[in-house]
C-alpha positions as a Markdown table, in Angstrom:
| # | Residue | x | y | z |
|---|---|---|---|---|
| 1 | Unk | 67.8 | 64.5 | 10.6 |
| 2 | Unk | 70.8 | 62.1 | 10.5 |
| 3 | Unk | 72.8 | 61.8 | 7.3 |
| 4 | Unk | 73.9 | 58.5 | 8.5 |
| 5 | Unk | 73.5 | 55.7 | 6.5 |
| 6 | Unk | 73.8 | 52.7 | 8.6 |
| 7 | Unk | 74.8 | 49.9 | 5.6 |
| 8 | Unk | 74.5 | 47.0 | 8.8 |
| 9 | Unk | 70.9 | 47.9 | 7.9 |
| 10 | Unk | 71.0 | 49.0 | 4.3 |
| 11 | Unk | 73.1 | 45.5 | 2.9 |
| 12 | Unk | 73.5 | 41.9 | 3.3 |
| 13 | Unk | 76.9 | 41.0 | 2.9 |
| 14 | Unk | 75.9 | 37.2 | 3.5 |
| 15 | Unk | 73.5 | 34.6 | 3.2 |
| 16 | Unk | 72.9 | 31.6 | 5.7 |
| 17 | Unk | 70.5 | 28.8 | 4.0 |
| 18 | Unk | 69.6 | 25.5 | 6.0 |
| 19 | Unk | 69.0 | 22.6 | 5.0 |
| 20 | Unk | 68.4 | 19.1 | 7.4 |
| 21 | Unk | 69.9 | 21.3 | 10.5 |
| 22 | Unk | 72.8 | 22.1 | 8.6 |
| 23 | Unk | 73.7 | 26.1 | 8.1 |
| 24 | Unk | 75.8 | 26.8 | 4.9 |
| 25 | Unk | 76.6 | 30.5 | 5.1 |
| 26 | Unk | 77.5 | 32.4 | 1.9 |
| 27 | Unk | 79.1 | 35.9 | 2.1 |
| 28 | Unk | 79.0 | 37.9 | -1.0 |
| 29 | Unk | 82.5 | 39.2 | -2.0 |
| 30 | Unk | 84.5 | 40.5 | -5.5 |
| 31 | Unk | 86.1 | 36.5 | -5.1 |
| 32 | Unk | 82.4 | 35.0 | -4.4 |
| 33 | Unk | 80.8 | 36.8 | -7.1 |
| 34 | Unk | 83.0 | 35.9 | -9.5 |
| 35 | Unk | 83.3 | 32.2 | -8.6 |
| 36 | Unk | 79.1 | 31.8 | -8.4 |
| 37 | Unk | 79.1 | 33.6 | -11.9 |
| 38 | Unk | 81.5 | 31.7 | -13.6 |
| 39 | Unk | 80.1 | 28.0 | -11.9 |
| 40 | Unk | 76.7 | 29.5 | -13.2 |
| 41 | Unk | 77.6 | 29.8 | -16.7 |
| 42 | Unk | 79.8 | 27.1 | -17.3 |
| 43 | Unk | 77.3 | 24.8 | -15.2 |
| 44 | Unk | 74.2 | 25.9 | -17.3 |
| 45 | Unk | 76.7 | 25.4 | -20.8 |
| 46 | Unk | 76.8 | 22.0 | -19.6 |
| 47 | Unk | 73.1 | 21.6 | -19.0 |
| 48 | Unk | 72.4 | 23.1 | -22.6 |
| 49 | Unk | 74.8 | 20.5 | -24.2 |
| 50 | Unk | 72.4 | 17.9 | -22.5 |
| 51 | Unk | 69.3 | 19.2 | -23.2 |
| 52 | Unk | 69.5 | 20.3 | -26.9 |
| 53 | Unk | 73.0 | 19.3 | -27.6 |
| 54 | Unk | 74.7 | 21.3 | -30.6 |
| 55 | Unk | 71.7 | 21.4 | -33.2 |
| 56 | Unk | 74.1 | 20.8 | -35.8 |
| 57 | Unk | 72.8 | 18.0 | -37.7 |
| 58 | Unk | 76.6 | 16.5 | -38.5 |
| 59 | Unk | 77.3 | 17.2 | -34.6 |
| 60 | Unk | 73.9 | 16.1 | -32.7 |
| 61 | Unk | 74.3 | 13.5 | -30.2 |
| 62 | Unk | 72.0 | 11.6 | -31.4 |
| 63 | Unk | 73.5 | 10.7 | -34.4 |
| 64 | Unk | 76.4 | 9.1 | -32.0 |
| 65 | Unk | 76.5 | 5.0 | -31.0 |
| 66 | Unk | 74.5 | 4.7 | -27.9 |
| 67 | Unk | 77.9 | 4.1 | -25.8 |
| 68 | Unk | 79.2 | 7.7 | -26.9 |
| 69 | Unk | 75.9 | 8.8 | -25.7 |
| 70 | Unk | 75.9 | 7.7 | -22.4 |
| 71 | Unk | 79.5 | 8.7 | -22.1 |
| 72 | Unk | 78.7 | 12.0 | -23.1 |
| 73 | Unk | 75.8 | 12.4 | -21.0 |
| 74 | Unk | 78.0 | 10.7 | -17.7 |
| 75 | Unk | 81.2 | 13.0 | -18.5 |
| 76 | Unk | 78.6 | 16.3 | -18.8 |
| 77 | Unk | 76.8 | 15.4 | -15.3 |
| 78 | Unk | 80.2 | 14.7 | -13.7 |
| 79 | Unk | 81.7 | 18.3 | -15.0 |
| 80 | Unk | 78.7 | 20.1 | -13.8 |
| 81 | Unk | 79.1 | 18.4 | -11.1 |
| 82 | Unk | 82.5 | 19.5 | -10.1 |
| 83 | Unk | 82.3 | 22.5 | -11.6 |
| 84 | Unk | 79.3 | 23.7 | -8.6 |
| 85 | Unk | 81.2 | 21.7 | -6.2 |
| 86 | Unk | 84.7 | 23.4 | -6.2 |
| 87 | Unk | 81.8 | 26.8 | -6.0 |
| 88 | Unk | 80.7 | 25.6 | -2.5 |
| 89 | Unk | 83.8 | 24.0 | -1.6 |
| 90 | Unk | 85.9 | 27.1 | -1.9 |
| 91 | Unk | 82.7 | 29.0 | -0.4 |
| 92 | Unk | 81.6 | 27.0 | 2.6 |
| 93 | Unk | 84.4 | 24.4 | 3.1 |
| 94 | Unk | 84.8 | 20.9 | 1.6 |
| 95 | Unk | 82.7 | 19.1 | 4.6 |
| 96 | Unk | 80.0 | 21.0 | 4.5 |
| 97 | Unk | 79.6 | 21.1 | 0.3 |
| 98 | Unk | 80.2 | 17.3 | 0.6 |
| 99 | Unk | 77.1 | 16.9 | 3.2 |
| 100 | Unk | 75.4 | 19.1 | 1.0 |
| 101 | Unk | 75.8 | 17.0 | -2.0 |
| 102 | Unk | 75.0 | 13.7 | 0.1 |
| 103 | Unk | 72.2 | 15.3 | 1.7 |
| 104 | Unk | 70.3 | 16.2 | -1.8 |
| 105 | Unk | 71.0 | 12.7 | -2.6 |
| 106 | Unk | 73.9 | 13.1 | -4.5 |
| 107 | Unk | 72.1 | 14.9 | -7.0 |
| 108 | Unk | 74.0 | 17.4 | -9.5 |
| 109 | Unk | 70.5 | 19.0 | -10.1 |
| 110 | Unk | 70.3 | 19.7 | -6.4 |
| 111 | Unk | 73.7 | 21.3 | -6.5 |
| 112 | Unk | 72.8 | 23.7 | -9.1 |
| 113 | Unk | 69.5 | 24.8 | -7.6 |
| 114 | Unk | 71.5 | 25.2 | -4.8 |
| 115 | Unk | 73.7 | 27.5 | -6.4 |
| 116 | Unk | 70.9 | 29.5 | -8.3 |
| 117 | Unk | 69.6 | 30.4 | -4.6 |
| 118 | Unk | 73.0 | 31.8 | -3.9 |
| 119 | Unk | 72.9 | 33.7 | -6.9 |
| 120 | Unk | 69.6 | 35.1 | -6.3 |
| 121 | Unk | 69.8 | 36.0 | -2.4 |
| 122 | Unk | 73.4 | 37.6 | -4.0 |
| 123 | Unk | 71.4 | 39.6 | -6.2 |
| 124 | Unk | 68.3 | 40.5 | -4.3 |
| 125 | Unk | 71.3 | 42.0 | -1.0 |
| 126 | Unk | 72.1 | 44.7 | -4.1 |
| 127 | Unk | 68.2 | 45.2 | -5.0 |
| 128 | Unk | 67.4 | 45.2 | -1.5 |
| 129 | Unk | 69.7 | 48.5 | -0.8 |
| 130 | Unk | 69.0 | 49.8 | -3.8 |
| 131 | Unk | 65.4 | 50.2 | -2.2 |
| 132 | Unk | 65.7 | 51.3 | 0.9 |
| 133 | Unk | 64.7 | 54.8 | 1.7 |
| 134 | Unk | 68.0 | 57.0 | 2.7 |
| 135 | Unk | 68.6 | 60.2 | 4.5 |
| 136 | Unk | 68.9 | 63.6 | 1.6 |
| 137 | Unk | 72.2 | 64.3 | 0.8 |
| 138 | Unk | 73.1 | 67.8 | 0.9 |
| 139 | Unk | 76.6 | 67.6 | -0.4 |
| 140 | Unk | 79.8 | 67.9 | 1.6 |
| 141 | Unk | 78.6 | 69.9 | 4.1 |
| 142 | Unk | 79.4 | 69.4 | 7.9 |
| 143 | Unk | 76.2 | 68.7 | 9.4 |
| 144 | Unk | 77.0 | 68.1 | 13.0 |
């Protein structure tokens, strides 16, 4: 029995997806991590602020004039926006997160389901190990 572990077949340290013959590849690092996590919570803030915006009656958007409104709602699309771009930008390169972004049809929701893919492939590599069967270990002892 081999106490090897070979981690080329025990963890994925990247993640290709495709999309219209394009390849984005992701690799999953300390820097990557903490870039998806941070563009996934400030991205989903922004989402909440458009979808039940501050229940506060004083502060609810509705309460606004209809041209605060729309700003609101243009300036919260456009901040997701560039808040999951500068993600794949500083992950896959600015050419390829701009095709991205023109091959969903420029669509911010695109972007973020995008990025929720990342997150999950990132998080299933980790489960994925976790799993895997592994050789006994019997301590420090020289087994050769």
């Amino acid at each position: 029995m081999s106490n090897v572990i070979n981690l080329d077949e025990a963890l994925t340290t990247k993640q290709d997806l495709s999309y219209k013959g394009e390849t984005y590849t992701f690799r999953f690092s300390d820097k990557t991590q903490q870039a998806m996590r941070e563009a996934w919570v400030k991205a989903n803030a922004l989402v909440k602020q458009l979808t039940d915006e501050d229940k506060k009656k004083d502060n609810s958007i509705d309460k606004k004039p209809v041209d605060e409104q729309l700003k609101f709602v243009r300036n919260t699309i456009r901040q997701e926006r560039d808040i999951i771009m500068a993600f794949f930008e500083d992950t896959v390169g600015k050419d390829k997160a701009d095709r991205l972004y023109h091959d969903l049809n420029e669509s911010t929701d695109g972007l973020l389901f995008v990025l929720g893919l990342v997150k999950r492939a990132s998080e299933k590599a980790i489960k994925d190990a976790e799993n895997k069967e592994y050789p006994a270990f019997d301590g420090n002892k020289d087994n050769d």
